[in-house]
N, C-alpha and C positions, 0 to 999 in steps of 0.2 A: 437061155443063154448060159447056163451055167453058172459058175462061181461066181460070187461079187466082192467087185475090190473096192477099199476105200483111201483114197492114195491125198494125205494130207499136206501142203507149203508149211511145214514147223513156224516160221518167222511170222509168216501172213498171219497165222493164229495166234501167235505170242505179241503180237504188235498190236491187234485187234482187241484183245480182251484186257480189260484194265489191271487185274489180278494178276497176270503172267507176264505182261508190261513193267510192273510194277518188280515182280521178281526177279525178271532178266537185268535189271537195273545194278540189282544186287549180287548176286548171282545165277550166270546165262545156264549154266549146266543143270542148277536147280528146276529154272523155270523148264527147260527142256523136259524132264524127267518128269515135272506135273502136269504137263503137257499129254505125256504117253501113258501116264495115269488116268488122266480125264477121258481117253479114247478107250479104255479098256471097258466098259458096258457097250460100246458099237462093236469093238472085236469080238465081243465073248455072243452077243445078238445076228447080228445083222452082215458085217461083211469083213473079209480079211482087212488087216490095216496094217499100210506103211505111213512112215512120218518121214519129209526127207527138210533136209536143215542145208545152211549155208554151211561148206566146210572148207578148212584152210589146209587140208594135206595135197599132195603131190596128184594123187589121182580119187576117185570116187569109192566111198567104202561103204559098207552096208555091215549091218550085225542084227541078230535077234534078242529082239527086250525078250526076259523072263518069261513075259505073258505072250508071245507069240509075236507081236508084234514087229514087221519088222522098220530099221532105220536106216537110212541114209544121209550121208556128209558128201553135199558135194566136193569136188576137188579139181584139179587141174587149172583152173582159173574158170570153171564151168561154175552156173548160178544153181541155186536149188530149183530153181523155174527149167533151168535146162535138164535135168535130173527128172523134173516130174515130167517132163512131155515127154524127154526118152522113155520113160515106165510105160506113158498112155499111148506112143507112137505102137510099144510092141505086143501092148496088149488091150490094147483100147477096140480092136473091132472083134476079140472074141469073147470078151466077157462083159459082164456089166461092172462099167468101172465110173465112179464118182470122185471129181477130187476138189478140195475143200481150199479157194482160194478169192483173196479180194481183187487179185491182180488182171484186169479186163485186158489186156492182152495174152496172159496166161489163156483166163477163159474162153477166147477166140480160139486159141491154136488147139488145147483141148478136145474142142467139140469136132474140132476140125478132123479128130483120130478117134472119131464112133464114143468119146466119154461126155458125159454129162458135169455138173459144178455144181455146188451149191455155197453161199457164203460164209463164211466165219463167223456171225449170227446164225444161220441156220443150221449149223455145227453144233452150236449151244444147246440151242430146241431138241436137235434128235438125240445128243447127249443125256438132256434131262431126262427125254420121253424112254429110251432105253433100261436108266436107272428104274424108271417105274415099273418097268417091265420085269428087272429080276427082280425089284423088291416083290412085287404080287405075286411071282413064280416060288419066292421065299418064302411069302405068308402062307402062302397055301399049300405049298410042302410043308409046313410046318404044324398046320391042321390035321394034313391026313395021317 
C-alpha cells in the first residue's frame, strides 16, 4: 500500500496519559510540545505522523514541527475529530493510515475510510517498543 501514516487526536492523548494531563493543567502549549516529542521515535521508525489539536483560530492551520512532523489546529468551529476524518476521508483508502484515539465514534467513522485505530495505551507500547529499536540501532552502530 505504500506509505504509512500515523494520524494522532492531540487531546485524546493528553487527556489519556497522566504525565500530559498533568502538564496541560499547567501549561497546554507545554504539554502539546511533549506530546510531538514523545511521537518522534514512531516518526523517525515506522510511519509519517501528524498530531491535530483542538484550535480556536478562524479556519484550520497546519505547520511542520522541526522533526518533520506535521500539526494541525482545528478551526472554524470544526473539532479536532472533524480534522482527523477529513485527513483519513482523503487518504484513508490509499495508504496505510492508523490513528491514535479513545473516542469510539471517531473509531467508527475512521474505519469506515479504509484506516485502522489503535488506543492511547497502545500508543504508549509502540512508543516504548520503537525507542528500543533505535536504542539497539545505536548500540550496535556504536560497536562497529
Amino acid at each position: 500500500m505504500g506509505q504509512a501514516f500515523l494520524i494522532v487526536d492531540g487531546h485524546s492523548v493528553i487527556f489519556a496519559w497522566d504525565d500530559l494531563r498533568a502538564l496541560h493543567a499547567r501549561n497546554r502549549e507545554a504539554a502539546r510540545d511533549a506530546l510531538v516529542r514523545r511521537l518522534l521515535p514512531l516518526h523517525d521508525t515506522e510511519r509519517r505522523t501528524a498530531v491535530v489539536f483542538d484550535g480556536t483560530g478562524a479556519r484550520t492551520t497546519e505547520q511542520d514541527h522541526p522533526s518533520g512532523i506535521r500539526i494541525f489546529y482545528s478551526g472554524g468551529g470544526q473539532s479536532a475529530d472533524h480534522v482527523v476524518e477529513r485527513l483519513v476521508a482523503r487518504i484513508g483508502s490509499k495508504y496505510d493510515v492508523l490513528v491514535v484515539t479513545d473516542d469510539r465514534m471517531e473509531q467508527q467513522t475512521i474505519t469506515t475510510f479504509g484506516a485502522s485505530w489503535i488506543s492511547t495505551a497502545e500508543l504508549l507500547g509502540r512508543i516504548t517498543d520503537a525507542e528500543r529499536t533505535i536504542s539497539g540501532e545505536v548500540r550496535r552502530r556504536n560497536r562497529e
